[in-house]
N, C-alpha and C positions, 0 to 999 in steps of 0.2 A: 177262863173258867173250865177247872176239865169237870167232866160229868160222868155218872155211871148208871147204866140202863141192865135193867135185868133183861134174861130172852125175851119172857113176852113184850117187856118195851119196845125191845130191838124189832120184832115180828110185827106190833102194830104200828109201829112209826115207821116202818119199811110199805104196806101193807094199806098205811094213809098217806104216805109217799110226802110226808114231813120232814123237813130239814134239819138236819142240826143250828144250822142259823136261826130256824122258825123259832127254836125250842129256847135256844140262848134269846132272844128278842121276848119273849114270852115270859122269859123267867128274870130278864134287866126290865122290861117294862111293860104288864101285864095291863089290858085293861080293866080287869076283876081281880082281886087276891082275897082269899081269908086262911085263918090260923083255925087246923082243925088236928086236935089231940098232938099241938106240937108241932104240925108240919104243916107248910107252907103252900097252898097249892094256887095256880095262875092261870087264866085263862085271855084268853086273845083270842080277836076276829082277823084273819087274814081274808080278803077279797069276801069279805060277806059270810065268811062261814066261821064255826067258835073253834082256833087252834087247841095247840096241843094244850093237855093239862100236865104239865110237868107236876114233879114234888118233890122239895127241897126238903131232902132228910134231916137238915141240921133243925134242932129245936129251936123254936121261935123263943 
């Protein structure tokens, strides 16, 4: 899956010290997802806290 992160992506997920694995695992299997204007957004709990919210540019 390759991915693309704007700077401020790059900065807070540096920043929340989030993996790109976390992000990939998040976005193949999300415990929450909804469709919001088109885009796909995902959330996950890692160790008790709500991971990254990635967002899939492609229109749902």
């Amino acid at each position: 899956m390759k991915l693309k992160f704007t700077n401020h992506a790059q900065y807070r997920t540096g920043e929340r010290e989030v993996s790109i694995e976390d992000i990939k695992s998040t976005i193949n299997n999300p415990d929450f997802s909804e469709i919001l204007n088109g885009k796909v957004k995902c959330r996950k709990s890692f160790d008790g806290k709500t991971g990254p919210t990635p967002t899939n540019e492609t229109t749902a």
